[in-house]
TORKOL-4160 file (C-alpha; in steps of 0.2 Angstrom, whole numbers, padded with zeros to 4 digits, m for minus):
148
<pt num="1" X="m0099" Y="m0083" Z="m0043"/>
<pt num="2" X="m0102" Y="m0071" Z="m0057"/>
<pt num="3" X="m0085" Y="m0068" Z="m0069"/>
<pt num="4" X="m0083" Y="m0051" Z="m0062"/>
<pt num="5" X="m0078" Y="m0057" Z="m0046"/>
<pt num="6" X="m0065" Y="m0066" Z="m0051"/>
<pt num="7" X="m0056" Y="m0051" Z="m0058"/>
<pt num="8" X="m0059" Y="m0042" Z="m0042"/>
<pt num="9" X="m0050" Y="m0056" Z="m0033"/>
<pt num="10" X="m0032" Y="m0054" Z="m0044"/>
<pt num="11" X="m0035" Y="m0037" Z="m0039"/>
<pt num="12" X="m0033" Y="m0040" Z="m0019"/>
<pt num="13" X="m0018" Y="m0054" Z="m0026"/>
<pt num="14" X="m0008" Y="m0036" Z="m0035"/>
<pt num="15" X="m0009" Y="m0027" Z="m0015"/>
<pt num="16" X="m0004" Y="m0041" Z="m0008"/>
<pt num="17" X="0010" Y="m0043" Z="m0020"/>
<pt num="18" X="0015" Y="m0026" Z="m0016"/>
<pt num="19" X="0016" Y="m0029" Z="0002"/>
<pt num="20" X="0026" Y="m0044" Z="0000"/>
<pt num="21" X="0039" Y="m0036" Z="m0011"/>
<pt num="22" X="0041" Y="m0020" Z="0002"/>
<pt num="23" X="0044" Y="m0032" Z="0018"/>
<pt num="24" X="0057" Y="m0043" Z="0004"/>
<pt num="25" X="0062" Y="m0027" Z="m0001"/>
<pt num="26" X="0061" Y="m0033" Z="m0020"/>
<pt num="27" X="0061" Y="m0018" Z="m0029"/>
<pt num="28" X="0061" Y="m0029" Z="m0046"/>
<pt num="29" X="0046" Y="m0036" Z="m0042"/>
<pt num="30" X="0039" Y="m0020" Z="m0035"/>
<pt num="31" X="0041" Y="m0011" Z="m0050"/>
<pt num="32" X="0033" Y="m0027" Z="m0062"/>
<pt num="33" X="0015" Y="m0020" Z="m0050"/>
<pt num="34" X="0016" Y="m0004" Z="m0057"/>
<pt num="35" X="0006" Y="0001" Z="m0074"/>
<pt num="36" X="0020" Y="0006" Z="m0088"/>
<pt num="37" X="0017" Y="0023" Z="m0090"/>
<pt num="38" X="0025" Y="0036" Z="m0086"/>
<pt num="39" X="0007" Y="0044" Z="m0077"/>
<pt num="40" X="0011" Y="0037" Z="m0062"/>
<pt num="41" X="0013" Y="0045" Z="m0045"/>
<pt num="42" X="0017" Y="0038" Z="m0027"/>
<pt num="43" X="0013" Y="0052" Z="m0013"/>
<pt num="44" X="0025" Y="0043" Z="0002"/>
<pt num="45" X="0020" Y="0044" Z="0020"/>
<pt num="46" X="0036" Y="0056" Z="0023"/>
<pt num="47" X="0028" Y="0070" Z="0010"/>
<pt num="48" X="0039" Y="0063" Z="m0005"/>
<pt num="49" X="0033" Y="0065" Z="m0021"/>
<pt num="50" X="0036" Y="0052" Z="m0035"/>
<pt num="51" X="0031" Y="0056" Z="m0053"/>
<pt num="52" X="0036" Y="0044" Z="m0066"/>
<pt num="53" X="0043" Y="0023" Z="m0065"/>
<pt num="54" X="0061" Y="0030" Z="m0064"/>
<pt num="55" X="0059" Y="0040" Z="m0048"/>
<pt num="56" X="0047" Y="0031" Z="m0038"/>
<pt num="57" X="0060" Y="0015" Z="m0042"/>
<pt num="58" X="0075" Y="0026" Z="m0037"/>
<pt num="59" X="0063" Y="0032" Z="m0020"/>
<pt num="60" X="0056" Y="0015" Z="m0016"/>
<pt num="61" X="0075" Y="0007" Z="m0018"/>
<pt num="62" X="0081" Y="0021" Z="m0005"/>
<pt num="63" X="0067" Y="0022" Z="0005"/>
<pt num="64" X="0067" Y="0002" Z="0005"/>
<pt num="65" X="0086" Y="0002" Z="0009"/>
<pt num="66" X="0087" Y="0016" Z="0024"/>
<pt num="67" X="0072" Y="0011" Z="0031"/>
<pt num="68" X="0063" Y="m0008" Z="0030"/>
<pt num="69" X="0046" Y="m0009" Z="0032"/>
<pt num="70" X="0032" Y="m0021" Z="0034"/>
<pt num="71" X="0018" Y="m0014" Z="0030"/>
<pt num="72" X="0001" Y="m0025" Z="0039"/>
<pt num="73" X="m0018" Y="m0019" Z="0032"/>
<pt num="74" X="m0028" Y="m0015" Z="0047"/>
<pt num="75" X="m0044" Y="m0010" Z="0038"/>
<pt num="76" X="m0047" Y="m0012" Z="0020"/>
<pt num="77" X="m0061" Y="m0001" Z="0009"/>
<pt num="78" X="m0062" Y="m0006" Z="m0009"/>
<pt num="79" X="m0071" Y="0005" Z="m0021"/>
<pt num="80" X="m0071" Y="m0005" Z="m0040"/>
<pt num="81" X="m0079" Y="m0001" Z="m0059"/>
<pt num="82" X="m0075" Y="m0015" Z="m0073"/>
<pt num="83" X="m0056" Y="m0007" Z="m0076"/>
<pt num="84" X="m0052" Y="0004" Z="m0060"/>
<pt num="85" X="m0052" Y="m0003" Z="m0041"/>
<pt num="86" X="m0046" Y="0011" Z="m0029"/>
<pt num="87" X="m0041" Y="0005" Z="m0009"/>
<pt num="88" X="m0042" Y="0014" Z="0003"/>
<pt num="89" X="m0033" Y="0007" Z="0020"/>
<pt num="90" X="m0029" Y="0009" Z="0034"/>
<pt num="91" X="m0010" Y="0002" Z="0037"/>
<pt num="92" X="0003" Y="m0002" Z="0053"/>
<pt num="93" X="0020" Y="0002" Z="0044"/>
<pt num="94" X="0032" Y="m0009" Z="0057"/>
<pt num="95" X="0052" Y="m0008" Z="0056"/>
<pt num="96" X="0062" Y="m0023" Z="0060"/>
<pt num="97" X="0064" Y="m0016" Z="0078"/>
<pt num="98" X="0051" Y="m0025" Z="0091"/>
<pt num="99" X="0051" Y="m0010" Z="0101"/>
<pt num="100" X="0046" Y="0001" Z="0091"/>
<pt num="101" X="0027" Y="0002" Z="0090"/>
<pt num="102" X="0022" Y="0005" Z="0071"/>
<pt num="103" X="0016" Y="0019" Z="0063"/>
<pt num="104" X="m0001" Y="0019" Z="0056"/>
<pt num="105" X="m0004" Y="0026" Z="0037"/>
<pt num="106" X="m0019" Y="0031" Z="0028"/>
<pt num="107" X="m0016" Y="0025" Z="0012"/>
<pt num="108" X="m0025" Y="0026" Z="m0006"/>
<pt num="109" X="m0019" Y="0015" Z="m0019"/>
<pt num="110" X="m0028" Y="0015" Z="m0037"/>
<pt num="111" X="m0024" Y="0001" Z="m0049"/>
<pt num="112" X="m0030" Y="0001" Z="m0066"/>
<pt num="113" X="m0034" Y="m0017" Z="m0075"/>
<pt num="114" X="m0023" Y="m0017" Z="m0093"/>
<pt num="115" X="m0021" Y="m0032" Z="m0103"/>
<pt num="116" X="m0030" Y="m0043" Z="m0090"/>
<pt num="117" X="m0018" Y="m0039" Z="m0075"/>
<pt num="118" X="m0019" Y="m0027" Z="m0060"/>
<pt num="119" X="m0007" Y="m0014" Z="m0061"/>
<pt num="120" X="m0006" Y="0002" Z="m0047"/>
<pt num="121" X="m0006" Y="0018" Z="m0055"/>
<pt num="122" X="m0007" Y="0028" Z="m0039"/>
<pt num="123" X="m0002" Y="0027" Z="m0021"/>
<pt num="124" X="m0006" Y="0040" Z="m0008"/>
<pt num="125" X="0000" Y="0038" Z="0009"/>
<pt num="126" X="m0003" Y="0049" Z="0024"/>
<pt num="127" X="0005" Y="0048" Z="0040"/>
<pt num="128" X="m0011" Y="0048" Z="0053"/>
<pt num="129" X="m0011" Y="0061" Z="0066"/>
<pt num="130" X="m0007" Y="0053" Z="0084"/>
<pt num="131" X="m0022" Y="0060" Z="0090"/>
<pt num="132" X="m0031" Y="0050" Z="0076"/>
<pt num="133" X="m0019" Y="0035" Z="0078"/>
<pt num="134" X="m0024" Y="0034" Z="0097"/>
<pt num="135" X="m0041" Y="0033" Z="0094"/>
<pt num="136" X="m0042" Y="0021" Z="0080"/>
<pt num="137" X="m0029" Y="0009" Z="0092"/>
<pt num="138" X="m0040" Y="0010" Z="0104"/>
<pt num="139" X="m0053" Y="0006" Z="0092"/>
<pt num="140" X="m0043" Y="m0009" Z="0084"/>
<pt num="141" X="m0040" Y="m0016" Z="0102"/>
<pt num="142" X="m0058" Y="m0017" Z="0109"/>
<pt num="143" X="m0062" Y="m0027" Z="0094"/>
<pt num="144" X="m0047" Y="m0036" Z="0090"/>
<pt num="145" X="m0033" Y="m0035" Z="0102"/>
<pt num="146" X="m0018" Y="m0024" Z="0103"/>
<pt num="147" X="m0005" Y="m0017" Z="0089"/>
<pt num="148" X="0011" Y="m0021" Z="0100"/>
């Protein structure tokens, strides 16, 4: 396997990372995913806007504490140079509440390689249209069974 691949791979380890620490709610570990500099955005499903590690620590902590989430990648692109990988997904976003069906969230997230590590610089997330949802739905559970 050529020695690019490999850096790809730890790449796919920092978003998984990220989804762990949102269902654990670990805002520590979190935050250690996240490039230090002070460039950084999150754009949250709910419109938010997060500029800088201070707010999107402050808005990930209360977002994380009104409202716990798992968040389950339903279809993954991945877009890569040598020092940028940008995801673009496709993602249920399920509360602890089984009867609730989850909500489904475009999301692009950009993480830049520094110092050997994968570090996010941007997340985007959009809040599909139900339209949109139903049909992708639909979509998921001709090929691969149901969301509920």
């Amino acid at each position: 396997m050529p020695r690019f691949a490999h850096i790809f791979e730890a790449a796919e380890d920092t978003l998984s990372e990220y989804y762990r620490a949102i269902a654990e709610r670990n805002i520590d570990h979190l935050m250690s995913l996240w490039i230090d500099e002070e460039f950084v955005t999150c754009v949250c499903a709910d419109g938010a806007y997060l500029y800088g590690l201070s707010a999107i620590r402050q808005g990930m902590a209360e977002k994380l504490e009104a409202a716990p989430v798992t968040i389950e990648p339903l279809e993954i692109h991945v877009y890569n140079s040598l020092s940028t990988v940008v995801y673009a997904i496709t993602e249920a976003h399920r509360t602890p509440n089984p009867d609730q069906l989850p909500t489904l969230v475009f999301t692009t997230c950009v993480m830049i390689l520094e110092r050997g590590a994968w570090r996010i610089a941007h997340i985007h997330e959009s809040r599909m249209p139900d339209a949109v949802a139903s049909a992708f739905s639909a979509r998921l559970s001709h090929h691969h069974g149901t969301l509920h």
